[in-house]
N, C-alpha and C positions, 0 to 999 in steps of 0.2 A: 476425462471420461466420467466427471463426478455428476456432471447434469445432462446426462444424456437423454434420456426421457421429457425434461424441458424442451433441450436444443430442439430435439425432433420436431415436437407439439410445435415449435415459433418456428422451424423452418417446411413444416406443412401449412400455417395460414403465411408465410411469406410468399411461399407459389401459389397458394389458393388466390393469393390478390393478383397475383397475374395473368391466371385463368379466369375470375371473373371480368374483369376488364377486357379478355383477348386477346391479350399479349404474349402468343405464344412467343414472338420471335423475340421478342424481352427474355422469359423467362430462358429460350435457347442460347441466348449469349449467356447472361446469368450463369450459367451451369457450365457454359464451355470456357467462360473464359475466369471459371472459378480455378484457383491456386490448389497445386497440393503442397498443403507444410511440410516442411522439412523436419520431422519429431518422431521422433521412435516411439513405436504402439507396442499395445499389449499383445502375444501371438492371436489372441480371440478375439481382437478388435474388432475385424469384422464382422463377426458373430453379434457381440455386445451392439455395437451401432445398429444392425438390420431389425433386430429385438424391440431396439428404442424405439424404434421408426414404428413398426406391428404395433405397438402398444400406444403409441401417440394415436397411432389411425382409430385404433379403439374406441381412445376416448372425444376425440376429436368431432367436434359438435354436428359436421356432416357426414355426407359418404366422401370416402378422399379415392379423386382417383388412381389412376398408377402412373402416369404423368407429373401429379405431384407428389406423390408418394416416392417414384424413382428420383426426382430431382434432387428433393428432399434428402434421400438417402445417400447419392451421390456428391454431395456440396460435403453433409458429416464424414464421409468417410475422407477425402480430400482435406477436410479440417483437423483430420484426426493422423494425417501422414499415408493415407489408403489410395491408391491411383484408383478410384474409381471413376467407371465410365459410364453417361446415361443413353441406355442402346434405345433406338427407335426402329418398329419395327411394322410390319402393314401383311395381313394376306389378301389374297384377293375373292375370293367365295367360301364362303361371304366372305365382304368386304369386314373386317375387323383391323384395327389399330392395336398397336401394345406399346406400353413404354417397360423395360425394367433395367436392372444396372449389375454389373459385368464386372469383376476382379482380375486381372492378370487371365482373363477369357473364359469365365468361369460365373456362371448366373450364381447373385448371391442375394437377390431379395426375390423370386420367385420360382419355379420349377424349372430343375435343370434342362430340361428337354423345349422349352421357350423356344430359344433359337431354329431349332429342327419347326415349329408348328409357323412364324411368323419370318419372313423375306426382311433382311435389315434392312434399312432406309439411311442409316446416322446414327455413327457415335460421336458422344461430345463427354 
């Protein structure tokens, strides 16, 4: 948990190279067939990890979107012993996309109510 704020920042231009390339279906295995370690976290792990994540986008020399931004958060929490999950999700009018990421069923990098506005597509 010491470099958390690094980790974020290298694991948002890590997806960002997969987004810019188009590799979305890279970046979906990437994240799906990322491990959760086996290591006992702090009870506010969660917490701490999704903060990192906010603040890396901050500084983060583009706009990050929530595609990289959920991957991104979902690999730390997974690295961190966190079964996180990255939800995809679509409405239809307007057509809107969302990506964000899910704890034990529970939005933890965006507003709780997410799921109630977007139809899921995929969790990985």
């Amino acid at each position: 948990m010491k470099h958390l704020s690094r980790d974020a920042y290298f694991e948002l231009i890590r997806f960002d190279f997969f987004l810019i390339r188009g590799k979305f279906e890279a970046l979906y295995h990437t994240v799906r067939g990322f491990p959760v370690r086996p290591i006992k976290t702090e009870s506010n792990a969660t917490e701490l990890i999704c903060r990192a994540v906010d603040n890396a986008c901050i500084w983060y020399f583009k706009q990050v979107l929530c595609l990289q931004r959920s991957a991104a958060t979902t690999c730390l929490l997974r690295r961190h012993g966190i079964r996180g999950q990255l939800v995809l999700g679509a409405q239809q009018l307007p057509f809107r996309a969302h990506a964000w990421v899910e704890v034990d069923g529970r939005v933890v990098n965006d507003r709780p109510y997410t799921p109630e506005i977007y139809a899921v597509l995929d969790r990985c």
